[in-house]
C-alpha positions as CSV (number, residue, x, y, z in Angstrom):
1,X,129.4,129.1,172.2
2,X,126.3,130.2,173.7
3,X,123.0,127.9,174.4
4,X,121.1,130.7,172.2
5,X,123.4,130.0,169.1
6,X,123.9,125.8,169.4
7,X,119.8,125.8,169.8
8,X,119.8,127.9,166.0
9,X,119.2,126.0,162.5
10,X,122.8,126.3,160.8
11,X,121.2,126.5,157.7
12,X,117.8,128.2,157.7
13,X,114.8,127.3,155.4
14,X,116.9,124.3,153.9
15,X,114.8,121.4,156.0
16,X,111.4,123.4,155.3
17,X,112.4,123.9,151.6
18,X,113.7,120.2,150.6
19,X,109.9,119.0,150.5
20,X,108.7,121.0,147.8
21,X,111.3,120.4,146.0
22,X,111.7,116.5,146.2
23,X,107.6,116.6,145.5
24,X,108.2,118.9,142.1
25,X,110.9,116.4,140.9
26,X,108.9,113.1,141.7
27,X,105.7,115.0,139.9
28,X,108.1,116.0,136.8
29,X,109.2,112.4,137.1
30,X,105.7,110.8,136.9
31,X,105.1,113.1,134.0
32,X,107.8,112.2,132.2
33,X,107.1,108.4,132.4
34,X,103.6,108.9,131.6
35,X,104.7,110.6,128.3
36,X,107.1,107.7,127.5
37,X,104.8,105.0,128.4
38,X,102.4,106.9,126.3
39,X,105.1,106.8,123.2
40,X,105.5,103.3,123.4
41,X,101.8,102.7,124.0
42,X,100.2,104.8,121.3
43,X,101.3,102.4,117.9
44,X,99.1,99.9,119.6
45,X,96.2,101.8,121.5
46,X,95.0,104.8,118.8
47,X,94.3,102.1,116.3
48,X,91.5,101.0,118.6
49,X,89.8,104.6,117.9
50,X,89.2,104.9,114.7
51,X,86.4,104.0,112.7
52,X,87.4,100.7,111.7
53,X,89.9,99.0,113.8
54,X,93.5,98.6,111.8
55,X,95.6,97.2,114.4
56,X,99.5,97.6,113.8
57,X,100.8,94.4,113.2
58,X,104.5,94.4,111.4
59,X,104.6,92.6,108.1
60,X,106.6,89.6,107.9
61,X,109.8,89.3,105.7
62,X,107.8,87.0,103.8
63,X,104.9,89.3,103.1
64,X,107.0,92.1,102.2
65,X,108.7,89.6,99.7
66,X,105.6,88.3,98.4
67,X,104.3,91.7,98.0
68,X,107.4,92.8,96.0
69,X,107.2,89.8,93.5
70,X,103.1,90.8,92.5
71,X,104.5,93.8,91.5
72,X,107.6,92.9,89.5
73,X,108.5,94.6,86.5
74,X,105.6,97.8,87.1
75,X,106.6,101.4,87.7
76,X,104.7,104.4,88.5
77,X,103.6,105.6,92.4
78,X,102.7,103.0,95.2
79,X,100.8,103.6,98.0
80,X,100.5,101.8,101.3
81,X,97.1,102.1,103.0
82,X,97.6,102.1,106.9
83,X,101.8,101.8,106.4
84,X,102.8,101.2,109.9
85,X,106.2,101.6,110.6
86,X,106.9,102.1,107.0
87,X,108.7,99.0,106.3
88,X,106.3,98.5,102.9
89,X,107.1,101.7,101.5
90,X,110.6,101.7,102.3
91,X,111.2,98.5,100.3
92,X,109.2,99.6,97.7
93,X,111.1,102.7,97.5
94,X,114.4,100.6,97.1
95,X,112.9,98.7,94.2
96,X,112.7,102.1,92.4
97,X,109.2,103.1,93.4
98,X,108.1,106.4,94.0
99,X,106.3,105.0,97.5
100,X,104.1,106.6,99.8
101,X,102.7,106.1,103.0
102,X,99.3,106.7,104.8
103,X,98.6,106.1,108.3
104,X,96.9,107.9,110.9
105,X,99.0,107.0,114.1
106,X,101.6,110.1,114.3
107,X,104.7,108.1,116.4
108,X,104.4,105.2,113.4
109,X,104.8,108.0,110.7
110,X,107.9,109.8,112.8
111,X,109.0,106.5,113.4
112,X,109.1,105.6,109.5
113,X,110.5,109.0,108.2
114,X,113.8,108.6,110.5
115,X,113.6,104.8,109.2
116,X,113.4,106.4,105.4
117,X,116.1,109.0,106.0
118,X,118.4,106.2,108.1
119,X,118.1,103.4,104.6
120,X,118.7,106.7,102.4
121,X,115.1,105.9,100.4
122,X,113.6,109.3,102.1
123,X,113.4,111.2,98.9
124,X,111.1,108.6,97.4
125,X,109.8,107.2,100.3
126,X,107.0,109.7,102.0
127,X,104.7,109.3,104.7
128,X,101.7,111.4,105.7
129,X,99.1,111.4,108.8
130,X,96.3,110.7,107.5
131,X,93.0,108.9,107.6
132,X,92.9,106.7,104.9
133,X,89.1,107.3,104.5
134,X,89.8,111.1,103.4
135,X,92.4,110.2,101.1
136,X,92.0,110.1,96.9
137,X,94.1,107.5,95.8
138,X,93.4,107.9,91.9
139,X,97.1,109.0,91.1
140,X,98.3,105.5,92.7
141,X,99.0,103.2,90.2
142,X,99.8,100.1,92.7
143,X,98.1,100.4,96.0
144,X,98.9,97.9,99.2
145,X,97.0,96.9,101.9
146,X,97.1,94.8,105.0
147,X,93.3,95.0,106.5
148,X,91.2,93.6,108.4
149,X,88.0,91.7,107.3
150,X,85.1,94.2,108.5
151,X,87.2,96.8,106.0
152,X,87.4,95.2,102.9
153,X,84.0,95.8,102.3
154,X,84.0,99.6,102.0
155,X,87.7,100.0,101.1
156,X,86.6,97.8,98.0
157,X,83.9,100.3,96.8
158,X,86.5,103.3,97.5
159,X,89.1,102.1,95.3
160,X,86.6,100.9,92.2
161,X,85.6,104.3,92.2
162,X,88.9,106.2,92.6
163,X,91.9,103.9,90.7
164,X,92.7,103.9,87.0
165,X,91.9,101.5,85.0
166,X,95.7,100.3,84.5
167,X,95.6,99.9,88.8
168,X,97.0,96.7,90.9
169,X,95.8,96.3,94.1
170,X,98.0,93.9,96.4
171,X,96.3,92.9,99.7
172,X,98.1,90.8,102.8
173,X,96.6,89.0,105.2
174,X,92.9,89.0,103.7
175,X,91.9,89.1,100.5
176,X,89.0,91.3,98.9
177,X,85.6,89.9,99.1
178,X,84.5,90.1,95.9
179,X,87.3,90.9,93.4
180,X,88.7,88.6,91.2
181,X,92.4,87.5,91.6
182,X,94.6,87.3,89.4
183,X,97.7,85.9,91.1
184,X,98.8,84.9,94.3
185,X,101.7,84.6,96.3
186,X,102.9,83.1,99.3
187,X,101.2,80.4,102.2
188,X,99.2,81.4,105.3
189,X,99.4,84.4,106.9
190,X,101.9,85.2,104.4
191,X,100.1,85.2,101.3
192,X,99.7,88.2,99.1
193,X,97.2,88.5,96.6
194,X,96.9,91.0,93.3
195,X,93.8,92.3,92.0
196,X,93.8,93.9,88.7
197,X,91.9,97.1,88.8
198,X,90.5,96.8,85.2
199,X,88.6,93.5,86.1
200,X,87.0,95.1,89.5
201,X,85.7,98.3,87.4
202,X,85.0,96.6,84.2
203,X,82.4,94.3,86.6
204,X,80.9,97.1,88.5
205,X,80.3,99.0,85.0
206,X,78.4,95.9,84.1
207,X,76.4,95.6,87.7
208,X,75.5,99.3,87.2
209,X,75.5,100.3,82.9
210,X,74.0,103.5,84.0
């Protein structure tokens, strides 16, 4: 064999090649993990942009219990105001509800749609991307909410002006600033408590006669 021919690259363009390569499949990597860390991350970060802050926090066994029993014995559609991952409306839904679901995180709605279809409650449990500020709920006749305290506020004069008068309201976590209750359930962080949407009109009809 000649000096010429040992001195050659037995395989040309492969060394000058690898490079680009190996950098395109550590950048398609990085992507990839940004997109998955985003997944995971977006439940608990988009809350934190909108309007008013609605953190997800799961509901307990105990609240979703608690919840069930305020409403024992009604019928007609429930909604869930900022449903999470859906677990609210999907027990509803196997109580007999016609349940729906609004939230404006898009993962936690995907997330409770498969959940829905996998507990075979998707025909009667829905959920839609939405912000709950643009939404009408005056064909809900029970309406749940786990808020926060610098929401009650508003979402108290939205739903005196949109529910029927034959409306129960069922808040977790913190109760309604100025509503009457008319029962409670649960202890602590647990407890549930129904407002009866008759009372809450009725008084603001009085406040305002005209």
């Amino acid at each position: 064999m000649s000096a010429g021919v040992t001195a050659r690259d037995p395989t040309p363009g492969v060394g000058r090649s690898s490079k680009p390569r190996w950098g395109l499949a550590l950048v398609g990597a990085a992507g990839g993990a940004v997109l998955a860390l985003y997944a995971v991350a977006a439940p608990f970060v988009a809350p934190a942009l909108r309007r008013v802050c609605l953190p997800f926090v799961p509901a307990t066994q105990a609240q979703v219990e608690n919840v069930l029993q305020l409403l024992g014995g009604r019928r007609g559609p429930l909604v869930d105001i900022g449903s999470g991952d859906g677990r609210i409306v999907i027990a509803a839904a196997k109580q007999g509800f016609r349940a729906v679901g609004y939230e404006l995180n898009p993962w936690l709605v995907w997330y409770s749609r498969y959940r829905a279809w996998q507990q075979g409650v998707h025909h009667s449990a829905k959920f839609y991307i939405s912000d709950i500020w643009k939404v009408n709920f005056s064909e809900f006749s029970n309406v749940v909410i786990f808020g926060v305290p610098q929401m009650m506020e508003s979402l108290e004069k939205k739903l005196q002006n949109e529910l029927k008068d034959d409306a129960r309201v069922v808040a977790c976590r913190f109760p309604f600033p100025s509503w009457i209750v008319e029962h409670e359930s649960g202890k602590g962080i647990d407890t549930a408590w129904l407002y009866n949407a008759k009372s809450f009109k009725t008084t603001v009809k009085e406040e305002n006669p005209n």
